[in-house]
C-alpha positions as CSV (number, residue, x, y, z in Angstrom):
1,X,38.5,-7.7,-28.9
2,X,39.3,-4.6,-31.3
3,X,42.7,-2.9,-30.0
4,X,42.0,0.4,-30.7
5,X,44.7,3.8,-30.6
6,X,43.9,7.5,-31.0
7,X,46.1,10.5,-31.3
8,X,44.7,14.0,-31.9
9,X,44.4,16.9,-29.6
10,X,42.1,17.1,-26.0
11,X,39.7,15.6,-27.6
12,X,40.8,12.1,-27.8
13,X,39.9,11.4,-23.9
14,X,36.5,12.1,-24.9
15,X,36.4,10.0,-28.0
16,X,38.5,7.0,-25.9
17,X,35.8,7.1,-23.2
18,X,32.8,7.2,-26.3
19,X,34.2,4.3,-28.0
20,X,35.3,2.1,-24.5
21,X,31.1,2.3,-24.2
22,X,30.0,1.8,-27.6
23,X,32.5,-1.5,-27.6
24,X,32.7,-2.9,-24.5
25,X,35.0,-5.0,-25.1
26,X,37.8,-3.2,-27.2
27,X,40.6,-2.4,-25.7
28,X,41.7,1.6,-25.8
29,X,44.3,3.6,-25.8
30,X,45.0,7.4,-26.9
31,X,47.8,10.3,-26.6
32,X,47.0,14.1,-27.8
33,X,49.9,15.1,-30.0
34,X,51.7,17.9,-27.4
35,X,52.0,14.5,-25.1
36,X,54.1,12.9,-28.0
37,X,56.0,16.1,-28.5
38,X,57.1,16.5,-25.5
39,X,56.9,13.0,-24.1
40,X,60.6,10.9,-24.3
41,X,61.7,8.7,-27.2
42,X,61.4,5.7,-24.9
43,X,57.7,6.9,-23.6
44,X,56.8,7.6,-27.4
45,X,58.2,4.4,-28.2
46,X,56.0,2.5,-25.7
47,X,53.2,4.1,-27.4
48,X,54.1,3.1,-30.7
49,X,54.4,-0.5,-29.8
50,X,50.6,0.2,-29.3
51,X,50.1,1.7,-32.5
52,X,52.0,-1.1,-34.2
53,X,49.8,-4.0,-32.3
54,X,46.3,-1.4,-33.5
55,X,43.4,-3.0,-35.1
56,X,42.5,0.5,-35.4
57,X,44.0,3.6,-35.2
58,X,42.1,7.2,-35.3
59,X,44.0,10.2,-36.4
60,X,42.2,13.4,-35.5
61,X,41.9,15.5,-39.0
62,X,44.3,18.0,-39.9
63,X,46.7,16.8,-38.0
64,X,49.5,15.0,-40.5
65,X,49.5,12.0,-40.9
66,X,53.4,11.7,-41.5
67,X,53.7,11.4,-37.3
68,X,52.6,7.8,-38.3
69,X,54.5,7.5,-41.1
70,X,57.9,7.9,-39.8
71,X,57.3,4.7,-38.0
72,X,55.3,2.6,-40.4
73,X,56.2,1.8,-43.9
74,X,52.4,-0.2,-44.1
75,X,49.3,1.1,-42.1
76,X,46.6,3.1,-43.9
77,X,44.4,0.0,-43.9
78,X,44.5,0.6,-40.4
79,X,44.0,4.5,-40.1
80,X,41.3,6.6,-40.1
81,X,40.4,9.9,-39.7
82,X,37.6,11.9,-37.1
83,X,37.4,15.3,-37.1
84,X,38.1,18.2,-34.5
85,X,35.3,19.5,-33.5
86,X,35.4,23.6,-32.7
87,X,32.3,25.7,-32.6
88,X,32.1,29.6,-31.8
89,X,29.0,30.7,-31.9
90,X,27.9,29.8,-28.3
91,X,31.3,31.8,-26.8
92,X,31.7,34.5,-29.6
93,X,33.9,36.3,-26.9
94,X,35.7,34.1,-25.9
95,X,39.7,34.1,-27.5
96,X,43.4,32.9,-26.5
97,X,46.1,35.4,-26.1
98,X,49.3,34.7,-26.5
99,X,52.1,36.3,-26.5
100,X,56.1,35.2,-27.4
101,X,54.6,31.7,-28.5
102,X,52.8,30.8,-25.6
103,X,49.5,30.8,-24.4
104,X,48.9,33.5,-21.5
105,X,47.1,31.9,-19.0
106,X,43.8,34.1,-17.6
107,X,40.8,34.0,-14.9
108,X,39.9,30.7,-17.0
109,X,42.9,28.9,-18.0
110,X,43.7,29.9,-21.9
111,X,40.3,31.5,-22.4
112,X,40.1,35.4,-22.6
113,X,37.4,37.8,-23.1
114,X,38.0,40.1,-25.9
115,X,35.4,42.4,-24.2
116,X,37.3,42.7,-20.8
117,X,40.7,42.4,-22.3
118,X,39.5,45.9,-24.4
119,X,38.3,46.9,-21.4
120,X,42.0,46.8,-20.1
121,X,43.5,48.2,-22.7
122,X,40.9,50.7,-23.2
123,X,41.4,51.9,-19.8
124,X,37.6,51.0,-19.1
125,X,36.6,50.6,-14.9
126,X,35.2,47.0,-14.2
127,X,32.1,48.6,-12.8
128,X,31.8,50.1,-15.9
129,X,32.7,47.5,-18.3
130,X,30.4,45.0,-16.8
131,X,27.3,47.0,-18.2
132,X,28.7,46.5,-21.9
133,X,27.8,42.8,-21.7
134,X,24.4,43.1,-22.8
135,X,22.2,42.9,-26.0
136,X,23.0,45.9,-27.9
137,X,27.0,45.3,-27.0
138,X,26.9,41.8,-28.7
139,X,24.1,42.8,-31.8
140,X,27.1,45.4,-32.3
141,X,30.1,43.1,-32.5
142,X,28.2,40.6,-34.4
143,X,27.8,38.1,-31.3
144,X,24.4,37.6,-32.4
145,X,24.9,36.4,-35.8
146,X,27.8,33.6,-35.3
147,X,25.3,30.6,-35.6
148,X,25.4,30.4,-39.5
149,X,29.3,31.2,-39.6
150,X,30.5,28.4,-37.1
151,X,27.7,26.1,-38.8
152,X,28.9,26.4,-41.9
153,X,32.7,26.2,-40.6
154,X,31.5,22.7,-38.9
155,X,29.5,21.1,-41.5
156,X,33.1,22.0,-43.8
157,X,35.3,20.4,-41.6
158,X,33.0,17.3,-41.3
159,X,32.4,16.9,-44.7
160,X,36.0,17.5,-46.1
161,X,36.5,14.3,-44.0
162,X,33.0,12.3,-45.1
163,X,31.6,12.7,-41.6
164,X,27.8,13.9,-41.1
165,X,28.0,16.8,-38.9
166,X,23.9,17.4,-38.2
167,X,24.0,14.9,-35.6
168,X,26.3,16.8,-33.8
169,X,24.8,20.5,-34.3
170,X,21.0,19.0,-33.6
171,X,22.2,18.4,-29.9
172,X,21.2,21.3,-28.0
173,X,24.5,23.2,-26.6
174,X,26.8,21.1,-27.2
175,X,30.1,23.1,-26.6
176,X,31.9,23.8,-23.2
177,X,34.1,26.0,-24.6
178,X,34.8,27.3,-28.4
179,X,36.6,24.1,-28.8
180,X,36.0,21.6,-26.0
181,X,33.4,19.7,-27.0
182,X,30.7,18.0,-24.5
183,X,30.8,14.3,-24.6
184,X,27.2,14.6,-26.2
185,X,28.9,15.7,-29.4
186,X,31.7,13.4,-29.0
187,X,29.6,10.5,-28.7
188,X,28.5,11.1,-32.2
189,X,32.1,11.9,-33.9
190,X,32.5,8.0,-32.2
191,X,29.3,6.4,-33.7
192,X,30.5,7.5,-37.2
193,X,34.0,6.9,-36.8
194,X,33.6,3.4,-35.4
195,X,31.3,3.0,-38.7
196,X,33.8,3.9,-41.0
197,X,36.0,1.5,-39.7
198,X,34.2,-1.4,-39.4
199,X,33.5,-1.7,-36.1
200,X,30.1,-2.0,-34.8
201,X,28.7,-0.2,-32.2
202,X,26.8,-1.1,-29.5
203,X,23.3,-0.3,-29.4
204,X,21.2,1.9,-26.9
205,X,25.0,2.9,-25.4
206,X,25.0,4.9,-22.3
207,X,26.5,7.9,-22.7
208,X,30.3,8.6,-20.9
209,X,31.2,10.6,-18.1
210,X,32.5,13.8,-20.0
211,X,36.1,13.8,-19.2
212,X,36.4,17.5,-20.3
213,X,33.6,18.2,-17.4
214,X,36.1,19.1,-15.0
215,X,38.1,21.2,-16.9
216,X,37.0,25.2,-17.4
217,X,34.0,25.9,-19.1
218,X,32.6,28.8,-20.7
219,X,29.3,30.6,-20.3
220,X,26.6,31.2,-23.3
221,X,26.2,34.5,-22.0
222,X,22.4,35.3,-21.1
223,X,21.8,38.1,-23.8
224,X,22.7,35.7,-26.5
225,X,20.9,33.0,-28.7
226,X,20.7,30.1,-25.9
227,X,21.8,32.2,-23.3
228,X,21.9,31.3,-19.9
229,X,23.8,33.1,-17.4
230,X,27.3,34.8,-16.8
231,X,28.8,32.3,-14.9
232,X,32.7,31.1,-15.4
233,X,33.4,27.6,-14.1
234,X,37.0,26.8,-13.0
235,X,38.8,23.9,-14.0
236,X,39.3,21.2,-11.0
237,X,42.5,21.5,-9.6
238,X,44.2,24.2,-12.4
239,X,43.9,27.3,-10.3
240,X,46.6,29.7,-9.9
241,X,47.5,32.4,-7.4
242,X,45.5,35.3,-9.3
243,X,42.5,32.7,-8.6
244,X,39.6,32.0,-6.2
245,X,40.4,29.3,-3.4
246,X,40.7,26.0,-4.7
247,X,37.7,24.7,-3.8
248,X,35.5,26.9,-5.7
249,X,34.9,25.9,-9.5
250,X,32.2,29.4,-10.4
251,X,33.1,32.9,-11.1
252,X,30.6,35.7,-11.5
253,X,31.3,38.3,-14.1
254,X,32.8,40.8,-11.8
255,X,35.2,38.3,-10.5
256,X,36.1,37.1,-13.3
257,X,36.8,40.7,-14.6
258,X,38.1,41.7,-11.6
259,X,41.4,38.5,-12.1
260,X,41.1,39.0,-15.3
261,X,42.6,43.2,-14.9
262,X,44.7,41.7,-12.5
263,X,46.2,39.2,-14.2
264,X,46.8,41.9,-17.5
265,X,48.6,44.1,-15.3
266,X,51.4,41.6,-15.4
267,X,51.4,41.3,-19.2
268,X,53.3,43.1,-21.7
269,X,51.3,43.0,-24.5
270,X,53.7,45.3,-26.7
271,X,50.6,46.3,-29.3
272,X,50.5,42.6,-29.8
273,X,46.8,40.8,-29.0
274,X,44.2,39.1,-30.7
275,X,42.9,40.4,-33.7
276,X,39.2,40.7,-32.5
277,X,40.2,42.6,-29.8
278,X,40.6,45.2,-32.0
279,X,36.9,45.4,-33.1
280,X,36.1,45.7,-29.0
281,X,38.3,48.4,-28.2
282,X,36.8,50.3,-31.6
283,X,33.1,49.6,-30.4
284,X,34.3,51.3,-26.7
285,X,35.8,54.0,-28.6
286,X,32.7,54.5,-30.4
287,X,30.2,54.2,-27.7
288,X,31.8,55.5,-24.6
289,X,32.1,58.9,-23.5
């Protein structure tokens, strides 16, 4: 029975529930590296007495590897790399904001739109502003045109690492978010990592429950490549008072625009926000009278 550890960010509960499936019976364990940061020396040193019993150990690439090696003098055998997988082109909109350090939290946890957070600053009305999410609004910004870019950013970060990333880009949308991966793509960063460390995988696997599922998810907005719809779904359980009622995990556009203004009123953004805001509020400048 392999004894296998991960650390990396969100995505190790994805890859931990991949890998419990594809070997039934290793045993798994994982952390995401602001758990260690912020966990106690005796909680980080329970985790290390894991690490120190591994078989295996997955580090998710670029985080340093030195976090290891201030504990072990003799591992690398033991350690090897999968890679994080982030992917734009399905939420080109889609940003963080933060401000001071920390991540602003918005109508969908850390996820912004750099169309309605213009919009704000611009001074645009919501009933307005919801009319600029259309074809012509995203051909402008370049919305359209991400596929290539955040293809050629994946297959990069895959092969600096030795990893194949087609499997993942062949399967369909395969994002939640710009960075939350569905456990579809997961499932393959597991296959290839279990390969390069010797482990083999069992065949015909069923796939996981996605563990990132139930946290928010991001719309491929209707008038883009794969576009579906302009619905916002809210994270189980991480509302917060600006929110809809607990109970409810969809926002429509106007709602989410609607928290979203609300929310900025409270912000003091200071001239300081995302860089691709910029090229939003310059398009509204441009285009409305």
């Amino acid at each position: 029975m392999p004894r296998i550890s991960i650390l990396g960010n969100c995505h190790v509960r994805s890859l931990a529930a991949c890998i419990s499936v594809l070997v039934p019976k290793s045993a798994v364990d994982f952390r995401t590296l602001g758990e260690f940061e912020k966990s106690t020396q005796e909680e980080n040193k329970y985790y290390f007495d894991n690490l120190a019993n591994a078989d295996v150990i997955f580090i998710q690439h670029p985080f340093p590897l030195n976090v290891l090696k201030q504990e072990f003098d003799v591992f690398d055998h033991r350690v090897h790399r999968f890679p994080m997988v982030t992917y734009t082109a399905f939420h080109p909109d889609s940003t963080y904001l933060i401000r001071r350090g920390k991540f602003i939290q918005g109508a969908t946890g850390p996820y912004h739109s750099a169309l309605v957070l213009a919009g704000f600053l611009e001074g645009v009305q919501s009933d307005r502003l919801i009319k600029l999410f259309n074809r012509f609004t995203f051909s402008s910004l370049g919305y359209v045109d991400q596929h290539q870019v955040a293809t050629d950013i994946l297959r990069r970060d895959f092969h600096e690492i030795g990893y194949d990333y087609e499997p993942v880009s062949s399967s369909g949308i395969f994002m939640h978010t710009m960075d939350h991966p569905k456990i579809v793509a997961m499932n393959e960063v597991a296959k290839q990592a279990l390969t390069k460390s010797g482990i083999v995988a069992q065949k015909n696997a069923k796939i996981p429950v996605d563990p990132l599922d139930r946290d928010w998810k991001w719309p491929v907005y209707a008038d883009l490549p794969f576009g579906q719809n302009y619905i916002f779904h809210v994270g189980i359980g991480m509302n917060s008072s600006h929110q809809v009622p607990i109970e409810r995990r969809e926002l429509l556009l106007s709602e989410f625009i609607r928290i979203s203004y609300d929310i900025y009123k409270d912000v003091n953004f200071e001239n300081e926000f995302p860089g691709i805001v910029m090229r939003e509020m310059n398009f509204m400048r441009n285009n409305l009278k």
